[in-house]
C-alpha positions, 0 to 999 in steps of 0.5 A, a space after each residue: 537548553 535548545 539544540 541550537 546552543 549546544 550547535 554553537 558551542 561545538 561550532 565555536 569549539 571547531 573554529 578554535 574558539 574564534 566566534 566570527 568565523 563561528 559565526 559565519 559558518 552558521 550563517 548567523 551574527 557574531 552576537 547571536 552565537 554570543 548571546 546564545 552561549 550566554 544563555 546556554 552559561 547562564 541555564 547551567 550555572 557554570 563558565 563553559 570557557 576560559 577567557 582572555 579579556 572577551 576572547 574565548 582561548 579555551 574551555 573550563 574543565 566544565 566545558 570540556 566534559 560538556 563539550 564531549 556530551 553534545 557531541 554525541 547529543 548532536 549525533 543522536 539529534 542527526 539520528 533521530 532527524 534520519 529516521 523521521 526523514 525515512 518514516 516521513 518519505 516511506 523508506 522505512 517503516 510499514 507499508 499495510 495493504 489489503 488485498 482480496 484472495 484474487 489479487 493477492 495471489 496474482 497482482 501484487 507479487 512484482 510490486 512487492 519484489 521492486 519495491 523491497 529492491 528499492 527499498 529494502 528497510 521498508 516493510 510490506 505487509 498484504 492482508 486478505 480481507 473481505 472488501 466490506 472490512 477492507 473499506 472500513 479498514 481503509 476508512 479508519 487508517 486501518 491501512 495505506 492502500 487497497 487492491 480491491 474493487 469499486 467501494 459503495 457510492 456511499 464510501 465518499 471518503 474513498 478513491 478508487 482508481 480501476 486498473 485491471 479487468 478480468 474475467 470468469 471461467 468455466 472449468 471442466 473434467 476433460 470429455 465434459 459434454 459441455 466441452 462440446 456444446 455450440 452455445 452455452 446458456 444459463 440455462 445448460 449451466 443451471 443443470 449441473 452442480 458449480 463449485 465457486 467463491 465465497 458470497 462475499 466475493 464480487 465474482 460470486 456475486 455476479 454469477 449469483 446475480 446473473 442467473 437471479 435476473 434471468 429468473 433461474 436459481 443460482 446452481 452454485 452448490 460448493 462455496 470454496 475459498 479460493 481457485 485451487 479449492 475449487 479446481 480440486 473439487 472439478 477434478 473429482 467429478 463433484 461439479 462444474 466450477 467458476 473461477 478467475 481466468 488466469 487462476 487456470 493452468 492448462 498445463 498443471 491440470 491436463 484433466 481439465 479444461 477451460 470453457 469460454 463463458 465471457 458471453 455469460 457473466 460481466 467481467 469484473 475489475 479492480 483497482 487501488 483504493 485510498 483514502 482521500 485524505 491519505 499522505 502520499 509517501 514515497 513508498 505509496 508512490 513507489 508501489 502504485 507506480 509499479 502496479 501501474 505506471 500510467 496511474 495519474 493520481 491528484 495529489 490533493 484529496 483525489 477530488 478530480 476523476 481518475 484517469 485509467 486505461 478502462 473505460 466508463 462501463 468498467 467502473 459500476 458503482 454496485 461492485 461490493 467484493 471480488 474473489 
């Protein structure tokens, strides 16, 4: 029994059992709407119609209580093609994205919104993750899409398309006497406690790093997991702190202040991260679009390079975290 004859016989049903006109309302021959009522007769060892010489003129009584089950089989059939279409376009199901603490805090918050205006069957759900599990979640289908940095070189399976560039902070009490100096160095930083992010995080890293090629000991004595910690720590007096710029409020922390530091650590990007060989659904597509509408993505395996706003000098393949 196939979807296709249990089709037929309800289209002969619909044309008063004329099976021509049957016939053409499926865009198919005469005697194939005939052969395949037959066959279906046949599998199920009863007369589904009642006959007039060759003409069908009614059902059996057989047929009438076959004929009220495939109905609701073809409604169900129709159900069933719904949802996959759904799945297989990304209207419904999940979407699964890994975000470090930074982006999920900042970046993702209005792709999400338009996202569930759009389409509000499918569900989002963002995991904070350390970038090293987060590439190997994305490598093993673990995920659909990445907010997080540049992977290693070695990630070849990965494609990683840049889109935001940001950049550290100095945070201080108010009347800090670093407020007021002309020139800040690594070398003043060094003299004072620093509260910052985690050594997993990529701006860590970077402070640490910096002051290891200038030949000084790193002066981060407070590893926090995120901007507010941080801030808070500042605000009691325990110590200097390094976060991501636009993690500071002017406005919500009047004890504090902000110093420029721009001309001390590199800045930091980040970018969406996809496997290679990922099925781009319409939801996937929907969600980096708005994350960035100018984002070209190739479509086929992402072999091509990647075009985006930041040029070549953001893209530095030793990047491993980000805050």
């Amino acid at each position: 029994m196939t979807l296709r004859q249990l089709t037929y016989l309800r289209e002969v049903i619909r044309q008063s059992f004329n099976v021509s006109n049957a016939a053409r309302a499926l865009y198919t021959s005469q005697s194939g709407v005939s052969r395949q009522l037959q066959d279906l007769a046949e599998e199920l060892g009863v007369d589904l119609f009642v006959r007039c010489g060759k003409r069908f003129v009614g059902l059996t009584e057989a047929g009438k209580e076959i004929a009220a089950v495939v109905d609701d089989i073809l409604r169900d059939s129709q159900r069933i093609r719904k949802i996959a279409d759904a799945h297989r376009d990304g209207n419904r199901g999940v979407l699964r994205i890994l975000a470090t603490r930074h982006v999920a805090a900042s970046s993702l918050h209005e792709a999400i919104v338009r996202c569930r205006q759009e389409m509000p069957a499918l569900q989002i759900e963002i995991n904070q993750e350390d970038p090293g599990l987060a590439f190997e979640l994305l490598r093993q289908h673990g995920a659909d899409l990445g907010m997080l940095p540049e992977p290693p070189a070695q990630f070849t399976d990965l494609a990683y398309f840049p889109l935001t560039r940001w950049h550290l902070t100095l945070v201080v009490p108010q009347g800090h006497v670093l407020m007021a100096a002309t020139e800040l160095t690594l070398e003043t930083l060094s003299a004072y406690p620093c509260c910052c992010y985690e050594r997993t995080s990529r701006s860590r890293q970077i402070v640490d790093e910096t002051f290891e090629l200038a030949g000084m000991r790193s002066p981060v004595s407070f590893s926090l997991s995120s901007s507010p910690d941080i801030l808070q720590y500042v605000a009691t007096g325990i110590g200097i702190g390094l976060i991501a710029e636009e993690a500071f409020n002017a406005a919500r922390h009047p004890d504090l202040a902000a110093v420029d530091v721009r001309h001390l650590f590199q800045p930091i990007t980040t970018g969406v991260v996809l496997p290679r060989n990922v099925r781009l659904s319409t939801a996937l597509r929907a969600f980096i679009k708005v994350l960035s509408p100018g984002l070209d993505l190739e479509v086929q395996g992402f072999d091509a390079e990647p075009v985006c706003a930041l040029p070549a000098a953001g893209r530095r393949r030793e990047f491993s975290g980000l805050a």
